[in-house]
Backbone as XML, in Angstrom:
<?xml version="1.0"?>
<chain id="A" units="angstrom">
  <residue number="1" name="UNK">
    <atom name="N" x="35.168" y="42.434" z="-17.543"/>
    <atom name="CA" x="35.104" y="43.592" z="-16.687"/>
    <atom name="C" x="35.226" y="43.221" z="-15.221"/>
  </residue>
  <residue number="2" name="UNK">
    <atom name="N" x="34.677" y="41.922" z="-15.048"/>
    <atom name="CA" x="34.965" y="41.677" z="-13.687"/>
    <atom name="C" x="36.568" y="41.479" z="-13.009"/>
  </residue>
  <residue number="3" name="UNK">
    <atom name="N" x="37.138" y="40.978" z="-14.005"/>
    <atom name="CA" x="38.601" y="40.824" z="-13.619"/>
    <atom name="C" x="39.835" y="41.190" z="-13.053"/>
  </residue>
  <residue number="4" name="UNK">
    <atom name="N" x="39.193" y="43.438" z="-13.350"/>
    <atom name="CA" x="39.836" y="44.197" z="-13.065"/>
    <atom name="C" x="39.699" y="44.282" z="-11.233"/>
  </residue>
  <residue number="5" name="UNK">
    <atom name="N" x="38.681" y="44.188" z="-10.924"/>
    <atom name="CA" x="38.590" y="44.435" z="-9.173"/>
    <atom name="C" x="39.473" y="42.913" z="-8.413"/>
  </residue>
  <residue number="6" name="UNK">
    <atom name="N" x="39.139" y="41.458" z="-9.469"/>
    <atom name="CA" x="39.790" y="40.643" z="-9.016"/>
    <atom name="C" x="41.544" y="40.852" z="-8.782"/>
  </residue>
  <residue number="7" name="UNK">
    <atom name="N" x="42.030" y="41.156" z="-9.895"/>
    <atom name="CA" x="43.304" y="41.492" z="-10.040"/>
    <atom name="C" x="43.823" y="42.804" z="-9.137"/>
  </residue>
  <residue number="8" name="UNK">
    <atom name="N" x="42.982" y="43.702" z="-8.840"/>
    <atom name="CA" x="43.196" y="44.319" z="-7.947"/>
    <atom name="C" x="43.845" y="43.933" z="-6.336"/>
  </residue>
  <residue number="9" name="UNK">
    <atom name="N" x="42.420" y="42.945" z="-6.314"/>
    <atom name="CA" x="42.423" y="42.473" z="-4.820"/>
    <atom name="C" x="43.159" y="42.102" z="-4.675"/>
  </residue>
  <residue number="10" name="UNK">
    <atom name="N" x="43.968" y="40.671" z="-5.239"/>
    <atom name="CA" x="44.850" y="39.623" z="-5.497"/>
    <atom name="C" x="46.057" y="40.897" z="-5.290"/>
  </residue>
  <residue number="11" name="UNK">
    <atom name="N" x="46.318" y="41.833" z="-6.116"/>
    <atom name="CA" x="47.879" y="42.328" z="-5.842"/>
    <atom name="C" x="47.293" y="43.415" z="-4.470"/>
  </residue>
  <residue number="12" name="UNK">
    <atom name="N" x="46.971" y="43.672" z="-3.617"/>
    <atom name="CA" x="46.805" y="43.736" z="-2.860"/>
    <atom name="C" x="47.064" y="42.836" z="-1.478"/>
  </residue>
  <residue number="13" name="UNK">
    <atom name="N" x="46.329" y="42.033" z="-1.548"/>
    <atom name="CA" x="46.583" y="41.001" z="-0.894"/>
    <atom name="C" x="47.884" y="40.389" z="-1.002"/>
  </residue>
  <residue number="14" name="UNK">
    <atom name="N" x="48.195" y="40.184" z="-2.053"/>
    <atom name="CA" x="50.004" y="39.368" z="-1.941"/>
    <atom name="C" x="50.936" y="40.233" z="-1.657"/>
  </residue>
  <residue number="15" name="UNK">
    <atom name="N" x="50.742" y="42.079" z="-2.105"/>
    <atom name="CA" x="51.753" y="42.856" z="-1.301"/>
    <atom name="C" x="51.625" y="42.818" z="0.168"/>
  </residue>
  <residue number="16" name="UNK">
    <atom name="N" x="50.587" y="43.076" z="0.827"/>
    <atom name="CA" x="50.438" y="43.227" z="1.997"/>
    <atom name="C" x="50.944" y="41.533" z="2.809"/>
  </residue>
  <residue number="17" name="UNK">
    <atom name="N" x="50.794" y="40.329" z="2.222"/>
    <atom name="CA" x="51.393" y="39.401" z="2.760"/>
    <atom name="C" x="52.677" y="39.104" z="2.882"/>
  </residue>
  <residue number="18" name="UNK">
    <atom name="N" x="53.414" y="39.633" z="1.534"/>
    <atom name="CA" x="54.602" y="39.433" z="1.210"/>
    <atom name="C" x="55.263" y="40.235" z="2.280"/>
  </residue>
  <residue number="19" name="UNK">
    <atom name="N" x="54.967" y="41.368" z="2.129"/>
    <atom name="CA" x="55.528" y="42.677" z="2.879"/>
    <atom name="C" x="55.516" y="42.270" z="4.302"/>
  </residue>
  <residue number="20" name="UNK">
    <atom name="N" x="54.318" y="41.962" z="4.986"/>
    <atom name="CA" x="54.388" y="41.233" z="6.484"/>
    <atom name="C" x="54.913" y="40.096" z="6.239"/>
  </residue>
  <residue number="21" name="UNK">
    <atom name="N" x="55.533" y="39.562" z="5.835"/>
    <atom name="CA" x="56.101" y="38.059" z="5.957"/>
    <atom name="C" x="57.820" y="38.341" z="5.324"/>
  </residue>
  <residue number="22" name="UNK">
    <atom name="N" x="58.018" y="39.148" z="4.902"/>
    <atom name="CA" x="59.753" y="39.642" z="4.873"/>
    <atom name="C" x="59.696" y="40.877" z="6.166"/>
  </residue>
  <residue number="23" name="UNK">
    <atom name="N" x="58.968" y="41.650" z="6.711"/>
    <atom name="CA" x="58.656" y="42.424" z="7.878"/>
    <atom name="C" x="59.457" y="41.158" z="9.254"/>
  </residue>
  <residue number="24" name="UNK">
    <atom name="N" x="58.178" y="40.430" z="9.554"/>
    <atom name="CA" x="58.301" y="39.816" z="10.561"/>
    <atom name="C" x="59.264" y="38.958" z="10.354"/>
  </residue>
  <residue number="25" name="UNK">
    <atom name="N" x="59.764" y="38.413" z="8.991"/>
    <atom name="CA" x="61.130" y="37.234" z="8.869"/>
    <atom name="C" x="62.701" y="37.978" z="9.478"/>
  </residue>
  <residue number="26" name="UNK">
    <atom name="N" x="62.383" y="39.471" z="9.323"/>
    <atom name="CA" x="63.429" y="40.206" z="9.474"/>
    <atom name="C" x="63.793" y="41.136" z="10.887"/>
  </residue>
  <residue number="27" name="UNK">
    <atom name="N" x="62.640" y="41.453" z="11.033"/>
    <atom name="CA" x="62.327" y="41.065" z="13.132"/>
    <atom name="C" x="63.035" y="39.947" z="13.819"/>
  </residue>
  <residue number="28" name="UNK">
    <atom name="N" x="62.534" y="39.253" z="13.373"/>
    <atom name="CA" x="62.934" y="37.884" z="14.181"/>
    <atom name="C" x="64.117" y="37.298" z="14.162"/>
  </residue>
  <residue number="29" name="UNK">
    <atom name="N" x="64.846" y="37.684" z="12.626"/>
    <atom name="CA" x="66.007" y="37.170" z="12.240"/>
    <atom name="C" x="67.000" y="38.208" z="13.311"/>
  </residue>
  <residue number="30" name="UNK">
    <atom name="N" x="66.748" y="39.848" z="13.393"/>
    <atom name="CA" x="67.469" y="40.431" z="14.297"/>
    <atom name="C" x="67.073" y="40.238" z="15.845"/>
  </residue>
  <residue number="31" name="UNK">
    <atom name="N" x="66.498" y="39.854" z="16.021"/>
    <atom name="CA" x="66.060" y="39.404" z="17.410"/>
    <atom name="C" x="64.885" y="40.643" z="18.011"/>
  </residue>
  <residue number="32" name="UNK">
    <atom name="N" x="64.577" y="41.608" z="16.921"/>
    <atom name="CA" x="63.559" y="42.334" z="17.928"/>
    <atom name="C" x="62.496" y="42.034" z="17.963"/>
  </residue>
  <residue number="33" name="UNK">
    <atom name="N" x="61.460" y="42.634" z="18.449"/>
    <atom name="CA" x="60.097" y="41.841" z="18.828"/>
    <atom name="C" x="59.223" y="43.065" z="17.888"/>
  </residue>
  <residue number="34" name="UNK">
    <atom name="N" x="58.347" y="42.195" z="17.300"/>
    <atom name="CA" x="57.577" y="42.261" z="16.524"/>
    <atom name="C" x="56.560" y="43.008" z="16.484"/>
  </residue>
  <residue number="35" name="UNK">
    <atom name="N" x="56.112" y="43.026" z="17.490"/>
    <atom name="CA" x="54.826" y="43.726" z="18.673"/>
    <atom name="C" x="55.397" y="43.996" z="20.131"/>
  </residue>
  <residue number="36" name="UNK">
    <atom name="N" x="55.249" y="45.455" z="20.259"/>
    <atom name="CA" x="55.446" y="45.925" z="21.921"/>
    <atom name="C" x="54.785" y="45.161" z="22.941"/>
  </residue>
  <residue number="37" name="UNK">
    <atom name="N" x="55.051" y="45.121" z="23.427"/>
    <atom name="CA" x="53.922" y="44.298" z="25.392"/>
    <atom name="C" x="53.614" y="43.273" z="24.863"/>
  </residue>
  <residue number="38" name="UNK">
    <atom name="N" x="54.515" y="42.239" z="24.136"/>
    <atom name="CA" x="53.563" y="40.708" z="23.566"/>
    <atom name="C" x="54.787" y="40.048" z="23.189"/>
  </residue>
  <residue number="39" name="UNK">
    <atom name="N" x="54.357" y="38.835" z="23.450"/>
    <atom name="CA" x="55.346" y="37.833" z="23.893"/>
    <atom name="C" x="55.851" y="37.589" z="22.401"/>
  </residue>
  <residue number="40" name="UNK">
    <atom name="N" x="57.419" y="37.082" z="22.313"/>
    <atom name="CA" x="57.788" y="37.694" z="21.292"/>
    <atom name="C" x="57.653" y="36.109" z="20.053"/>
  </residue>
  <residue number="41" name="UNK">
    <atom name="N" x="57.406" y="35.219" z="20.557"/>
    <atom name="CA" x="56.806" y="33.864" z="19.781"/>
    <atom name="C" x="55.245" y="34.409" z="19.747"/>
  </residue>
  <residue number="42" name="UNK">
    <atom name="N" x="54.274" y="34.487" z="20.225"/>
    <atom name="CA" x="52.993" y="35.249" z="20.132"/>
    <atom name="C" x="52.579" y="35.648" z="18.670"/>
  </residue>
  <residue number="43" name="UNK">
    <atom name="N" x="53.842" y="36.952" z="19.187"/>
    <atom name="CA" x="53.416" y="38.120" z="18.023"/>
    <atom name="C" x="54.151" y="37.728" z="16.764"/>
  </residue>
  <residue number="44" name="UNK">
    <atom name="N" x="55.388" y="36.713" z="16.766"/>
    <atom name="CA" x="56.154" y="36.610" z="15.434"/>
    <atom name="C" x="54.719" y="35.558" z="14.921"/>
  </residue>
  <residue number="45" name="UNK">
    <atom name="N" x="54.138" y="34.918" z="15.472"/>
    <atom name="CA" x="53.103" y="33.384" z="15.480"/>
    <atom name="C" x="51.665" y="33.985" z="14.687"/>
  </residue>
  <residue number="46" name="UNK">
    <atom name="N" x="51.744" y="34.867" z="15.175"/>
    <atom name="CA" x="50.310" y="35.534" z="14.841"/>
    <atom name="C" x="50.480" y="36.475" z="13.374"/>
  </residue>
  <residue number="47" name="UNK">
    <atom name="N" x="52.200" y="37.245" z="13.328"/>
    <atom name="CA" x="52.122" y="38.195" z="12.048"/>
    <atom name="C" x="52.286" y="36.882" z="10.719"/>
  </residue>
  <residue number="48" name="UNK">
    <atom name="N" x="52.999" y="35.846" z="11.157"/>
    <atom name="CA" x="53.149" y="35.059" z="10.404"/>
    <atom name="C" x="51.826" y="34.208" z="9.688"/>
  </residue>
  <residue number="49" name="UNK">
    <atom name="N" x="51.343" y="34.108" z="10.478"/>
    <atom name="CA" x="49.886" y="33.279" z="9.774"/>
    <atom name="C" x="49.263" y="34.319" z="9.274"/>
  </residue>
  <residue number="50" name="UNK">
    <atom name="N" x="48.913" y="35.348" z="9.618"/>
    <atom name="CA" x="48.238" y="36.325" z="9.042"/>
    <atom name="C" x="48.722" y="36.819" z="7.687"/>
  </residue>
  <residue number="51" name="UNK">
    <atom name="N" x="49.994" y="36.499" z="8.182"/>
    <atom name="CA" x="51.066" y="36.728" z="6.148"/>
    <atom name="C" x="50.518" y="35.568" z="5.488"/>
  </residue>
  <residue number="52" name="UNK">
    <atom name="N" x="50.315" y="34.659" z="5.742"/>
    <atom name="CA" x="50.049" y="33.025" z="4.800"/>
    <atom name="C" x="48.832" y="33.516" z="4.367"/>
  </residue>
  <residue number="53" name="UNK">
    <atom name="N" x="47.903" y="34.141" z="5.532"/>
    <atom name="CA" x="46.556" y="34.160" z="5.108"/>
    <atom name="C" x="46.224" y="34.731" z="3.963"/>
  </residue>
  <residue number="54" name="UNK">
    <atom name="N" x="46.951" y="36.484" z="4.308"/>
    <atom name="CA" x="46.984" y="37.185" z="2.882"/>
    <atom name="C" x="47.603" y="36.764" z="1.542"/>
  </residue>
  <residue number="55" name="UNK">
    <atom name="N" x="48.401" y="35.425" z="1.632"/>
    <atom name="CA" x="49.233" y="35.420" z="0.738"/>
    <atom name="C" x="47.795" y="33.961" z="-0.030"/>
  </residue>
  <residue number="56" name="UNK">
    <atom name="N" x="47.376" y="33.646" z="0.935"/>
    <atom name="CA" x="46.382" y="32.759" z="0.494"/>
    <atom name="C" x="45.452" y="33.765" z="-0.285"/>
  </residue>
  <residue number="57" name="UNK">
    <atom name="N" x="44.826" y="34.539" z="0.594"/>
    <atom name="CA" x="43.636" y="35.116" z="-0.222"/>
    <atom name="C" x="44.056" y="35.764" z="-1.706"/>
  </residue>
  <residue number="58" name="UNK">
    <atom name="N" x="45.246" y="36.126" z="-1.832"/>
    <atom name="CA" x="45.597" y="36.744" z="-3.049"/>
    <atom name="C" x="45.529" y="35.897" z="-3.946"/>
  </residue>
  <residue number="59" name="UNK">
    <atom name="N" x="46.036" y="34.719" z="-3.592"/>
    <atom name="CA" x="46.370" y="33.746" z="-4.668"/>
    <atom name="C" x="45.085" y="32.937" z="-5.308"/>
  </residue>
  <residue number="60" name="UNK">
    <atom name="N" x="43.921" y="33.256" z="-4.485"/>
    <atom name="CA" x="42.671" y="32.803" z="-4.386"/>
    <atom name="C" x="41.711" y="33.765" z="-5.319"/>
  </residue>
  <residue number="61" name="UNK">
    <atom name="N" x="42.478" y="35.122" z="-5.334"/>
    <atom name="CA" x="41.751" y="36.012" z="-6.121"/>
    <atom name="C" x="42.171" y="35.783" z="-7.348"/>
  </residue>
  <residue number="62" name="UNK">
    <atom name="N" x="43.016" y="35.762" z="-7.380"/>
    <atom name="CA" x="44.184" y="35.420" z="-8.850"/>
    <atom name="C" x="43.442" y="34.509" z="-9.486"/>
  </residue>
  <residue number="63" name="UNK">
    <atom name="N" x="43.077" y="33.340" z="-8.545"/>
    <atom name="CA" x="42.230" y="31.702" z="-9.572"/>
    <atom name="C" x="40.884" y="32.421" z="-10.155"/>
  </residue>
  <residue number="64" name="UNK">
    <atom name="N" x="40.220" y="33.332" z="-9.942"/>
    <atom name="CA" x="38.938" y="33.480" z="-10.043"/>
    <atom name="C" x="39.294" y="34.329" z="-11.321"/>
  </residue>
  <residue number="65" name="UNK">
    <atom name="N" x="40.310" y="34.632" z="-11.742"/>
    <atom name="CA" x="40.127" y="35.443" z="-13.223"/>
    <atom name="C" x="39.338" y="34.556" z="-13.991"/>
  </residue>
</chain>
């Protein structure tokens, strides 16, 4: 029973990483900026780790089945 909230989280987490991490790959690849008023290495620097992160935590939920 516990598995179901794990598996939840986990596809949660890997959409929302995946999704920001083809988001910002595709920003950057066209040259626009990522974030308004912010420097445009900054904000590609910051959506990017924050994609690893989520893509970490998902994968982290996933082990705990």
């Amino acid at each position: 029973m516990e598995s179901g909230p794990a598996i939840f989280t986990g596809v949660v987490f890997a959409l929302f990483g995946g999704g920001l991490l083809v988001w910002t790959a595709t920003r950057v690849h066209r040259r626009e900026p990522v974030a308004h008023g912010v420097s445009p290495v900054a904000s590609a620097t910051v959506a990017t780790v924050l994609a690893v992160i989520a893509l970490a935590l998902g994968a982290w939920c996933f082990t705990r089945l």
